[in-house]
PDB file of N, CA, C and O in Angstrom:
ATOM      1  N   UNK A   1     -17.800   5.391 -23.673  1.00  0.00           N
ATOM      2  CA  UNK A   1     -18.192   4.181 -24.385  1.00  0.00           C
ATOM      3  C   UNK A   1     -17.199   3.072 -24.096  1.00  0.00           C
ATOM      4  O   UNK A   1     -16.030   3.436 -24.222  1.00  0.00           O
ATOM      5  N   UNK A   2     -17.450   1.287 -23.592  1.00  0.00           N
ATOM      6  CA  UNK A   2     -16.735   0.738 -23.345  1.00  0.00           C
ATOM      7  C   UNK A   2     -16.499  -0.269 -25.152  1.00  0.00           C
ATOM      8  O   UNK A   2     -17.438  -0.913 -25.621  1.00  0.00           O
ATOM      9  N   UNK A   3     -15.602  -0.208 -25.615  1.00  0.00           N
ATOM     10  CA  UNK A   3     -15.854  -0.072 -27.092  1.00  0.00           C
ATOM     11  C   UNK A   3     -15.208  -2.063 -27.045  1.00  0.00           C
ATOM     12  O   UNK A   3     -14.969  -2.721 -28.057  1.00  0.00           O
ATOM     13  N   UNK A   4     -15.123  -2.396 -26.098  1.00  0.00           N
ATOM     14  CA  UNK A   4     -15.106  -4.109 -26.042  1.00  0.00           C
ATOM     15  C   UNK A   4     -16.064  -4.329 -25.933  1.00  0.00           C
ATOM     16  O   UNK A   4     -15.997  -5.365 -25.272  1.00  0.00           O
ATOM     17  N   UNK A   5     -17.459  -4.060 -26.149  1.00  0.00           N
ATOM     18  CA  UNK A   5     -19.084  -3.808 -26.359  1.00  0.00           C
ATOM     19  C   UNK A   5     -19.085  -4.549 -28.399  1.00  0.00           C
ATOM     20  O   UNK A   5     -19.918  -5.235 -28.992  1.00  0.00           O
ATOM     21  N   UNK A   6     -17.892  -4.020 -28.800  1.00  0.00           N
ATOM     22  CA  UNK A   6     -18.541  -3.966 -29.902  1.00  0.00           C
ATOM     23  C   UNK A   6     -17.089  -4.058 -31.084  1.00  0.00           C
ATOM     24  O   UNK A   6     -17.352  -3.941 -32.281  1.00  0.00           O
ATOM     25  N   UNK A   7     -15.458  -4.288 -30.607  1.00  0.00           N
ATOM     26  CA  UNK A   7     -14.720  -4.618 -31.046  1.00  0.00           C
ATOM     27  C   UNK A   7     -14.304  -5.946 -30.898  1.00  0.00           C
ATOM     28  O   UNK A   7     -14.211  -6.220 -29.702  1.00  0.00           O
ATOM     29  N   UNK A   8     -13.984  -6.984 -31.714  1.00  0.00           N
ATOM     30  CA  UNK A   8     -13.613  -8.349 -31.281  1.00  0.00           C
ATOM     31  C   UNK A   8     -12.208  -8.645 -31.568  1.00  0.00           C
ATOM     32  O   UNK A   8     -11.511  -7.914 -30.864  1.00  0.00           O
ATOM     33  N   UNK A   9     -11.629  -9.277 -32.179  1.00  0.00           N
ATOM     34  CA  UNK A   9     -10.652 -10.006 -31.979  1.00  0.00           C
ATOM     35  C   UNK A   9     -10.417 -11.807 -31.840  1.00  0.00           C
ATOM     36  O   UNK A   9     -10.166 -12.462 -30.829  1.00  0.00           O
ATOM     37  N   UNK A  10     -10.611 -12.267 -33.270  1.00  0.00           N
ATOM     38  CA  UNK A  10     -10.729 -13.740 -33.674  1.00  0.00           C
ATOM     39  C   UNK A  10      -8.996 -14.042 -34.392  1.00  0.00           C
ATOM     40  O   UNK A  10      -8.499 -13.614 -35.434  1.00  0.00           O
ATOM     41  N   UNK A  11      -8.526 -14.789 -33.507  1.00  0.00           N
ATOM     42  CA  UNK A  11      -7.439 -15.254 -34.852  1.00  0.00           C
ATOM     43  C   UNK A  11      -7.255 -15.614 -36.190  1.00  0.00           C
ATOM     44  O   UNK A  11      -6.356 -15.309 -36.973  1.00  0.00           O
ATOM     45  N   UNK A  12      -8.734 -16.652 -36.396  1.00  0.00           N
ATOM     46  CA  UNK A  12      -8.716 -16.758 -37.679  1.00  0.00           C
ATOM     47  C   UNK A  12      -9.857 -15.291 -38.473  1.00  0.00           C
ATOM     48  O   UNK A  12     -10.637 -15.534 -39.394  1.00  0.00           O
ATOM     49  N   UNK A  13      -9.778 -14.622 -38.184  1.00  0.00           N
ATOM     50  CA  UNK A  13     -10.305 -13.521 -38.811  1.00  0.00           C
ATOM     51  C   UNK A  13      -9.754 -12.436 -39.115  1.00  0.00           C
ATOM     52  O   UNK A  13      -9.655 -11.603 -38.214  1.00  0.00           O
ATOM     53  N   UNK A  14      -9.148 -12.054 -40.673  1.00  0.00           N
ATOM     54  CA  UNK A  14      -8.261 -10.572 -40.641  1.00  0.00           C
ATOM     55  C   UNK A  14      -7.292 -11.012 -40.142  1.00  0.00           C
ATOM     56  O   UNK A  14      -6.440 -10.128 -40.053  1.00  0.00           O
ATOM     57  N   UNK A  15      -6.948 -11.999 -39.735  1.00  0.00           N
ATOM     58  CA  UNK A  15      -5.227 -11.851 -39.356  1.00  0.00           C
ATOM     59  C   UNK A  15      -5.137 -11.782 -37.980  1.00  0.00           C
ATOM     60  O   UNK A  15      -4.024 -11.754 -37.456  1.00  0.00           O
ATOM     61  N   UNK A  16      -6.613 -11.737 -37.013  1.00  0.00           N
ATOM     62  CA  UNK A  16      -6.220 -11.366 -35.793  1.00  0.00           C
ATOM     63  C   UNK A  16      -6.525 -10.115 -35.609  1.00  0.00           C
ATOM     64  O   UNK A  16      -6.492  -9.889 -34.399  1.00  0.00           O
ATOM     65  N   UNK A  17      -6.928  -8.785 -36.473  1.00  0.00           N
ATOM     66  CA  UNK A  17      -6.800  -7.392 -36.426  1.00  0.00           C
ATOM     67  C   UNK A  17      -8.193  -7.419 -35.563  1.00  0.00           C
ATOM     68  O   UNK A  17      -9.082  -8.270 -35.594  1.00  0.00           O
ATOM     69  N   UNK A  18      -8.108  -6.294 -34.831  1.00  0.00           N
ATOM     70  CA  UNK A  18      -9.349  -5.683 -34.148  1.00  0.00           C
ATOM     71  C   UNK A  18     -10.378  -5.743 -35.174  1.00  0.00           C
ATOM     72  O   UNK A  18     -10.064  -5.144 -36.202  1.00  0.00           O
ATOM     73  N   UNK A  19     -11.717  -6.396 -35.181  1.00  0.00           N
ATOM     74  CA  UNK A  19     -12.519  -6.025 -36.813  1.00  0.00           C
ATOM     75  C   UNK A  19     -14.363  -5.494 -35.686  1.00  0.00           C
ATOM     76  O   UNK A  19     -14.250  -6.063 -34.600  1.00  0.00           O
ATOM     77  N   UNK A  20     -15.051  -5.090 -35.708  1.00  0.00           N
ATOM     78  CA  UNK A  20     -16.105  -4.732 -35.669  1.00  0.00           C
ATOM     79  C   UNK A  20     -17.395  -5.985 -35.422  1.00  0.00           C
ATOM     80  O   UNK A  20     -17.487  -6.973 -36.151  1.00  0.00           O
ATOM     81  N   UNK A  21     -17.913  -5.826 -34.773  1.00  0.00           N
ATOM     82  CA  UNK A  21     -18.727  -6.599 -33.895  1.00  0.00           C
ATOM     83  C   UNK A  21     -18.857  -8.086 -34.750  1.00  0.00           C
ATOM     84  O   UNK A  21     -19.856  -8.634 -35.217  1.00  0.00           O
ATOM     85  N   UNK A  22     -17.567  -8.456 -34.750  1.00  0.00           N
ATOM     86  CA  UNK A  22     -17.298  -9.617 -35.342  1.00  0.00           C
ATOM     87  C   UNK A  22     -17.639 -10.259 -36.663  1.00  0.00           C
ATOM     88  O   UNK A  22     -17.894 -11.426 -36.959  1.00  0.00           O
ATOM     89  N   UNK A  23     -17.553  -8.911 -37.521  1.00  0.00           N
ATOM     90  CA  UNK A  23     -17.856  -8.751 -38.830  1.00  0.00           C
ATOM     91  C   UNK A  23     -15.881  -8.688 -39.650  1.00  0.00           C
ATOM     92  O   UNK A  23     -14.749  -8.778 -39.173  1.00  0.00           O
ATOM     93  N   UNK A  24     -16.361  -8.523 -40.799  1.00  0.00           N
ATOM     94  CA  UNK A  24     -14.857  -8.705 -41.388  1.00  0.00           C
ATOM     95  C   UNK A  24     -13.890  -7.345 -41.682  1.00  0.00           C
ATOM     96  O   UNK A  24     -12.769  -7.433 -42.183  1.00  0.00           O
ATOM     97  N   UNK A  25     -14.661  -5.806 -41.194  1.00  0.00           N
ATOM     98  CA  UNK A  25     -15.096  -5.068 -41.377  1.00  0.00           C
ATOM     99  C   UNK A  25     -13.966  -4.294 -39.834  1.00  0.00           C
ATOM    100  O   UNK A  25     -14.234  -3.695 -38.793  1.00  0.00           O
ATOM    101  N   UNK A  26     -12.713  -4.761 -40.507  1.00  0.00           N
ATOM    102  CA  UNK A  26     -11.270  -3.664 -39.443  1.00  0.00           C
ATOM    103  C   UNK A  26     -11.669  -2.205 -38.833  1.00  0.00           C
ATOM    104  O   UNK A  26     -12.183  -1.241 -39.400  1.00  0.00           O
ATOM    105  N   UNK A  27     -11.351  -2.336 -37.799  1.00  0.00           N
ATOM    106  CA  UNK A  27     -11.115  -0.748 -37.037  1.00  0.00           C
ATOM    107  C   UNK A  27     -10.234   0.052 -37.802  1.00  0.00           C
ATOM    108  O   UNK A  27     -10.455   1.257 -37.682  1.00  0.00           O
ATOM    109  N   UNK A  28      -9.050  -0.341 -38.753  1.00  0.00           N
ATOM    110  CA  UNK A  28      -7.986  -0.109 -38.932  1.00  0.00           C
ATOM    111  C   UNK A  28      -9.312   0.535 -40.073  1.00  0.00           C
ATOM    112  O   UNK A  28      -9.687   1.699 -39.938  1.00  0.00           O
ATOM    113  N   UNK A  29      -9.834  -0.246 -41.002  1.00  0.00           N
ATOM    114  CA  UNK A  29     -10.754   0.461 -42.041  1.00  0.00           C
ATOM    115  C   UNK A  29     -11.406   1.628 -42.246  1.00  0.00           C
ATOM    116  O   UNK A  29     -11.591   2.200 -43.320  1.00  0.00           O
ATOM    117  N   UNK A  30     -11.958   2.156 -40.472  1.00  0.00           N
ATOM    118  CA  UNK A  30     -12.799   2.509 -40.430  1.00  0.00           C
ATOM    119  C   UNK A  30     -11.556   3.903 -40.370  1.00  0.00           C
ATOM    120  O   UNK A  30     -11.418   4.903 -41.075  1.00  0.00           O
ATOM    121  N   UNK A  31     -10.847   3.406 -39.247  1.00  0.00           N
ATOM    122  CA  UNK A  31     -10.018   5.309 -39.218  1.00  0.00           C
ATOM    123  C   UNK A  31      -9.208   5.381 -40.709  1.00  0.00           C
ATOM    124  O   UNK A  31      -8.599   6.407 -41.009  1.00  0.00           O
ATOM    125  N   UNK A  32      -9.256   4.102 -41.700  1.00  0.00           N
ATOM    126  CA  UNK A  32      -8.258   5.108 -42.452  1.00  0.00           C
ATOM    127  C   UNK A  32      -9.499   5.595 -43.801  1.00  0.00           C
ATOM    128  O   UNK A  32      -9.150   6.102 -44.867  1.00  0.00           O
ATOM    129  N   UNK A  33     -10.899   5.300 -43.430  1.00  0.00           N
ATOM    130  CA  UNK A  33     -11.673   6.230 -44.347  1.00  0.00           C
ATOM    131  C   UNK A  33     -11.819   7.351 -43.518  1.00  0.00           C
ATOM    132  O   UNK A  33     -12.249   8.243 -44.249  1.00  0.00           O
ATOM    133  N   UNK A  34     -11.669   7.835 -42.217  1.00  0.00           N
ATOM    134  CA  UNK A  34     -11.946   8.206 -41.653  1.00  0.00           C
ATOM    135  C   UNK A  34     -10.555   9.527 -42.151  1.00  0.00           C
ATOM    136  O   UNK A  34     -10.985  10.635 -42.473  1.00  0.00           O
ATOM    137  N   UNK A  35      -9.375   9.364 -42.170  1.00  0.00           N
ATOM    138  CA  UNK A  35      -8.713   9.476 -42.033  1.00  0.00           C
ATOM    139  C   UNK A  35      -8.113  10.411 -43.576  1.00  0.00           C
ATOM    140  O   UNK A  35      -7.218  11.237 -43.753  1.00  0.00           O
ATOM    141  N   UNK A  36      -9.288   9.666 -44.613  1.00  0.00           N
ATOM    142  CA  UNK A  36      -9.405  10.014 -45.835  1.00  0.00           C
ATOM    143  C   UNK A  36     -10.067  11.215 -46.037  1.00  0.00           C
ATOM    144  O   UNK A  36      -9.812  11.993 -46.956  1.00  0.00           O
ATOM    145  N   UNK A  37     -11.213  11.430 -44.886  1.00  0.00           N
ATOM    146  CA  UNK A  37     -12.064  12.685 -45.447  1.00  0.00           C
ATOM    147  C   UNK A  37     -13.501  12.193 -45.095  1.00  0.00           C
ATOM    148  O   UNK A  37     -14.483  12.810 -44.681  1.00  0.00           O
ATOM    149  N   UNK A  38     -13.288  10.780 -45.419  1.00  0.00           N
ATOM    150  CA  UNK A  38     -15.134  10.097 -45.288  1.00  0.00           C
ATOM    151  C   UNK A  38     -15.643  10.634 -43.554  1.00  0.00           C
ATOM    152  O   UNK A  38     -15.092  10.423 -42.474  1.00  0.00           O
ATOM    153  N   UNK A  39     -16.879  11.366 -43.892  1.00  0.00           N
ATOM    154  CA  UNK A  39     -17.306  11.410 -42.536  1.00  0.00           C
ATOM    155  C   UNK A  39     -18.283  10.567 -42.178  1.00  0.00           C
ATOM    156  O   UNK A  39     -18.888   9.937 -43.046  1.00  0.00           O
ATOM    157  N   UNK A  40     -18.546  10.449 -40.995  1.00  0.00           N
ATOM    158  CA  UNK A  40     -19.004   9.335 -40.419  1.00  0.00           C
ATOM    159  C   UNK A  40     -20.396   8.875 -41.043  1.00  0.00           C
ATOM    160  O   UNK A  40     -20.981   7.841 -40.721  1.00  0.00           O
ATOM    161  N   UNK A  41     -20.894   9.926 -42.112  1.00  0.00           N
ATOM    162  CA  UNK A  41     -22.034  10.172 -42.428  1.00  0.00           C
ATOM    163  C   UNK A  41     -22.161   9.000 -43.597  1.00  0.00           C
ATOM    164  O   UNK A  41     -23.058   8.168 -43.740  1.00  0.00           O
ATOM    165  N   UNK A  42     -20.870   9.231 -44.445  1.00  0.00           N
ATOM    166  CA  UNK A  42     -20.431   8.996 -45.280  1.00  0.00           C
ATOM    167  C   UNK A  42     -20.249   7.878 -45.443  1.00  0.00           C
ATOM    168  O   UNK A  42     -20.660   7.499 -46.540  1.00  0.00           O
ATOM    169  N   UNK A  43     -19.652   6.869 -44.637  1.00  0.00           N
ATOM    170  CA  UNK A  43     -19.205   5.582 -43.925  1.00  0.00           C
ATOM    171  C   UNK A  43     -20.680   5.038 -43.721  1.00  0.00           C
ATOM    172  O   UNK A  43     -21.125   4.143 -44.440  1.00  0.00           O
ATOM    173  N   UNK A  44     -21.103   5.376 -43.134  1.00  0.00           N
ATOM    174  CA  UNK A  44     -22.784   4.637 -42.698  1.00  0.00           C
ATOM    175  C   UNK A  44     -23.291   4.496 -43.755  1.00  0.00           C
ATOM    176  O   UNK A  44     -23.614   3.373 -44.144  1.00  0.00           O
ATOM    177  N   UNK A  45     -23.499   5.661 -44.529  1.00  0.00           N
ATOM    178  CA  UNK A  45     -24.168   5.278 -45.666  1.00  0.00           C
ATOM    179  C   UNK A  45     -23.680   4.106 -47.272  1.00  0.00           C
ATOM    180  O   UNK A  45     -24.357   3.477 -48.085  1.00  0.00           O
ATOM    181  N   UNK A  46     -22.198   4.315 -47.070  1.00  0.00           N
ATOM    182  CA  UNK A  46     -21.323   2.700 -47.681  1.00  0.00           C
ATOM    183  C   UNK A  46     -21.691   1.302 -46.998  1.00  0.00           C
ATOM    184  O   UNK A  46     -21.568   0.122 -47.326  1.00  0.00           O
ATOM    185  N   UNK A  47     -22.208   1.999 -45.878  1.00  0.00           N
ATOM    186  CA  UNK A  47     -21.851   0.523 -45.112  1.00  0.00           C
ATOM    187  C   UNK A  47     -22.869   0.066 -44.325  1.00  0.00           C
ATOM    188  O   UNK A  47     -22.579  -0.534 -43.290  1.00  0.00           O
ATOM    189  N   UNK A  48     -24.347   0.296 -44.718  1.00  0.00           N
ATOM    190  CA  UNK A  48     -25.442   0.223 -43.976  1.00  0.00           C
ATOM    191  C   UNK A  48     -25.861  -0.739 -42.810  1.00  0.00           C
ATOM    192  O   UNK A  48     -26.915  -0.670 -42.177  1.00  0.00           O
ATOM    193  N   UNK A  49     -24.712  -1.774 -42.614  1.00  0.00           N
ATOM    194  CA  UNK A  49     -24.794  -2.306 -41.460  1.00  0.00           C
ATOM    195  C   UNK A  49     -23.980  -1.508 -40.334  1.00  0.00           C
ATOM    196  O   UNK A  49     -24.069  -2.020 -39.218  1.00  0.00           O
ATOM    197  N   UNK A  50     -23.453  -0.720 -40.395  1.00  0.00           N
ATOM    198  CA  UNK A  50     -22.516  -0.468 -39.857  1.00  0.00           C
ATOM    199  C   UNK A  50     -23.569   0.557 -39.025  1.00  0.00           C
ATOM    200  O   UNK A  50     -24.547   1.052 -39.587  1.00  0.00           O
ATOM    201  N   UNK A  51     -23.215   0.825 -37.522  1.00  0.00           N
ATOM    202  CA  UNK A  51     -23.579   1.879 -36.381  1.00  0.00           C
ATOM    203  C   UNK A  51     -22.688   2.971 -36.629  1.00  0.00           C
ATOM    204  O   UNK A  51     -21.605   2.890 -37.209  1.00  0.00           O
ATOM    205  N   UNK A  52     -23.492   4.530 -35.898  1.00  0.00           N
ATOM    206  CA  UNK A  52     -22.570   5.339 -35.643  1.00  0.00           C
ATOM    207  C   UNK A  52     -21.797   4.951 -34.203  1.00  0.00           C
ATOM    208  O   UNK A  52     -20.786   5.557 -33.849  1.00  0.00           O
ATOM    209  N   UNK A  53     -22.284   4.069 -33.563  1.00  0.00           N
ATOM    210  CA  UNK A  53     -21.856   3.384 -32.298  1.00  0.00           C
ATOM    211  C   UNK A  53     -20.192   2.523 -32.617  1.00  0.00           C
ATOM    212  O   UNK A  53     -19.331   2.186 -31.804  1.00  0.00           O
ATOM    213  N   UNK A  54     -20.225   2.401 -33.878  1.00  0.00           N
ATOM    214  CA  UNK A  54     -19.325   1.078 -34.436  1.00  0.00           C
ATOM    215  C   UNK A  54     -18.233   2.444 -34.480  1.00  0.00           C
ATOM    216  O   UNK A  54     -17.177   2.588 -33.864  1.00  0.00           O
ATOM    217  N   UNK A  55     -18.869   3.309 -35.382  1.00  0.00           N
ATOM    218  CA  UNK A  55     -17.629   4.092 -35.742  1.00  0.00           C
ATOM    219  C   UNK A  55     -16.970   4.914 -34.043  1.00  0.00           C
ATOM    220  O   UNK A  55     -15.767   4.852 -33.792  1.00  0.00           O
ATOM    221  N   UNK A  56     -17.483   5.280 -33.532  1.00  0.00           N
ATOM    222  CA  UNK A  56     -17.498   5.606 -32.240  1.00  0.00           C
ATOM    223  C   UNK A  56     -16.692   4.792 -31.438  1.00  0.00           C
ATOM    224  O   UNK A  56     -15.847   5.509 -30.902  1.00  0.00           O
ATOM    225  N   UNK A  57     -16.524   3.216 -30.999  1.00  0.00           N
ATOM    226  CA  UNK A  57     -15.982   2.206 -30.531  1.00  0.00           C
ATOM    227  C   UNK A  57     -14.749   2.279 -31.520  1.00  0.00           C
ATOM    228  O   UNK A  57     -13.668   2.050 -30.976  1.00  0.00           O
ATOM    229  N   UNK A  58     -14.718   2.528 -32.729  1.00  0.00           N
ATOM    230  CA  UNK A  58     -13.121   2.114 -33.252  1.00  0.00           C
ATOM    231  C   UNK A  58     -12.204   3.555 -32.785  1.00  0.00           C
ATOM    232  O   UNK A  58     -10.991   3.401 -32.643  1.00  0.00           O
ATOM    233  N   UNK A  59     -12.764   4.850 -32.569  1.00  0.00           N
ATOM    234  CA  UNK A  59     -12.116   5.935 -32.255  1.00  0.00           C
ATOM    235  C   UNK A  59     -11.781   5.262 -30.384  1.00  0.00           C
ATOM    236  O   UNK A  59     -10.618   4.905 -30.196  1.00  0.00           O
ATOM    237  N   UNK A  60     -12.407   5.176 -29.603  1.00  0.00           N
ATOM    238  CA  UNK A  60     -12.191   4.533 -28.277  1.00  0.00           C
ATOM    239  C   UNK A  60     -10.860   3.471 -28.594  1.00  0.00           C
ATOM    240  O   UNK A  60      -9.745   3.558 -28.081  1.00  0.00           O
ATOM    241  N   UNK A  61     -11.202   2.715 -29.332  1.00  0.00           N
ATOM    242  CA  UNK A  61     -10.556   1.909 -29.468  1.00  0.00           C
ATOM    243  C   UNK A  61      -9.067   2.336 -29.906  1.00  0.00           C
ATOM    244  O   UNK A  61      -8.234   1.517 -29.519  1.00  0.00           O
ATOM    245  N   UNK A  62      -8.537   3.416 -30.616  1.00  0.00           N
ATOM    246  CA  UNK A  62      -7.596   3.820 -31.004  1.00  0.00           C
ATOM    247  C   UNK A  62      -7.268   4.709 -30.004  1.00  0.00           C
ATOM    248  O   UNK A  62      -6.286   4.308 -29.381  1.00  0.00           O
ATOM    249  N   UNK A  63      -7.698   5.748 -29.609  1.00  0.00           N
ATOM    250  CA  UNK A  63      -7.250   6.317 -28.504  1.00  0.00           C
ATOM    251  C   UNK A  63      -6.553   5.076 -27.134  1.00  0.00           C
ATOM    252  O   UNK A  63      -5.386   5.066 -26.740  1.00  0.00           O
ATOM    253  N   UNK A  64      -7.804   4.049 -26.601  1.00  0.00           N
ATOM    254  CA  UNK A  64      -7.157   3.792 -25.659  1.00  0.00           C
ATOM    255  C   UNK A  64      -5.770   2.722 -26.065  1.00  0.00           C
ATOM    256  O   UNK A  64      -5.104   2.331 -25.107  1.00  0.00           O
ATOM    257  N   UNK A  65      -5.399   2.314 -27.333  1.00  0.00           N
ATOM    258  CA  UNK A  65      -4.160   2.136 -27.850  1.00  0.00           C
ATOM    259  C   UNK A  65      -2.853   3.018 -27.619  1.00  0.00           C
ATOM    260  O   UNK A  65      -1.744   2.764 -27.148  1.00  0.00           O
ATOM    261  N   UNK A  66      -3.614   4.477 -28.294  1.00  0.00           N
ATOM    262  CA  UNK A  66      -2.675   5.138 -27.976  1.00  0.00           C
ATOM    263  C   UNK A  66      -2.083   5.777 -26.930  1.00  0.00           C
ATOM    264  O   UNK A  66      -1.047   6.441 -26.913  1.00  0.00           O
ATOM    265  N   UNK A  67      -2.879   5.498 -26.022  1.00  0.00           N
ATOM    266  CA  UNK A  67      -2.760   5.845 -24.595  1.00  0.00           C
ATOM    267  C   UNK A  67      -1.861   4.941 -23.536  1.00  0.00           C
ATOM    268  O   UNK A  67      -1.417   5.337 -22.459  1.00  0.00           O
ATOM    269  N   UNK A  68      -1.704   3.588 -24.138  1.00  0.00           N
ATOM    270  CA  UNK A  68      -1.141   2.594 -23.566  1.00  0.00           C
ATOM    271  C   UNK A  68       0.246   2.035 -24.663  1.00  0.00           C
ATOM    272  O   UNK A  68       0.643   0.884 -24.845  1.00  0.00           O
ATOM    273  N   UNK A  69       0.584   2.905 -25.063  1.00  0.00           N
ATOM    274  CA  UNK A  69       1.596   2.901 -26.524  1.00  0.00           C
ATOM    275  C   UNK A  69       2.974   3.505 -25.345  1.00  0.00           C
ATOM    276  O   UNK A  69       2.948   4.305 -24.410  1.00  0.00           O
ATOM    277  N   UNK A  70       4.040   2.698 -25.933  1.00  0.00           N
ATOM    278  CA  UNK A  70       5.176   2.347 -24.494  1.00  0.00           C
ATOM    279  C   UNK A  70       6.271   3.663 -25.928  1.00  0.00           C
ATOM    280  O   UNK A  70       6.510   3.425 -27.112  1.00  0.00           O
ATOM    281  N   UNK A  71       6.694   5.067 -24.997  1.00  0.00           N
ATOM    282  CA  UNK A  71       7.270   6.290 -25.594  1.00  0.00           C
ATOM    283  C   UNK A  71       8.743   5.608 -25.785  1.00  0.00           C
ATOM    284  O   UNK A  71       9.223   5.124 -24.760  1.00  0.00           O
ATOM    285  N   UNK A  72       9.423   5.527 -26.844  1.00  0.00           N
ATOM    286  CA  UNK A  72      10.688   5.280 -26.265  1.00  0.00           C
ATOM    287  C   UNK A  72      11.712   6.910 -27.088  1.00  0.00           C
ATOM    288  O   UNK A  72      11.821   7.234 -28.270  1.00  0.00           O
ATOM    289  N   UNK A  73      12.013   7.262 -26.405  1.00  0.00           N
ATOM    290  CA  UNK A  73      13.274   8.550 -26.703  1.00  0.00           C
ATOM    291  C   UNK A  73      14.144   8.219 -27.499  1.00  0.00           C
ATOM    292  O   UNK A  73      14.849   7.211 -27.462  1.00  0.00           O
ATOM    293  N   UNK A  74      14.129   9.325 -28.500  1.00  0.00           N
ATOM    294  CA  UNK A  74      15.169   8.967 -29.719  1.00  0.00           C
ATOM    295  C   UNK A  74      16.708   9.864 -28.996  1.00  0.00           C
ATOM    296  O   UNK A  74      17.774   9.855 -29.612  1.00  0.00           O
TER     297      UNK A  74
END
C-alpha cells in the first residue's frame, strides 16, 4: 500500500502531524487506539468515515518511519 494515497500533512492542521486523508483525524490517533486494544473493527465502527484502507495507510505509515529512524548507540 502506497499510504501517501491517503496520509497528508497541512501545517495549519494538528500542528503539522500526519492526519488522514486530510481530515483532523491523526495517524498518531489511530495507532494509539490501536495500541489500546481497539481493533480495527472497533475503530471503524467509532469512526464511520473512516476506511479499513485509512487504518492500513497509518500502520505503512509508521513502519516506513520506523524504518528510516537514524539508531544512535548508547
Amino acid at each position: 500500500m502506497d499510504y501517501r494515497e491517503r496520509i497528508t500533512i497541512e501545517l495549519g492542521k494538528r500542528g503539522g502531524k500526519p492526519c488522514i486523508r486530510g481530515m483532523r483525524m491523526t495517524v498518531y490517533d489511530i495507532l494509539d487506539y490501536l495500541a489500546s486494544g481497539m481493533t480495527p473493527g472497533d475503530i471503524l465502527a467509532d469512526f464511520p468515515y473512516l476506511a479499513a484502507e485509512d487504518i492500513q495507510a497509518c500502520l505503512a505509515y509508521a513502519a516506513d518511519r520506523e524504518r528510516h529512524q537514524i539508531t544512535i548507540a548508547a
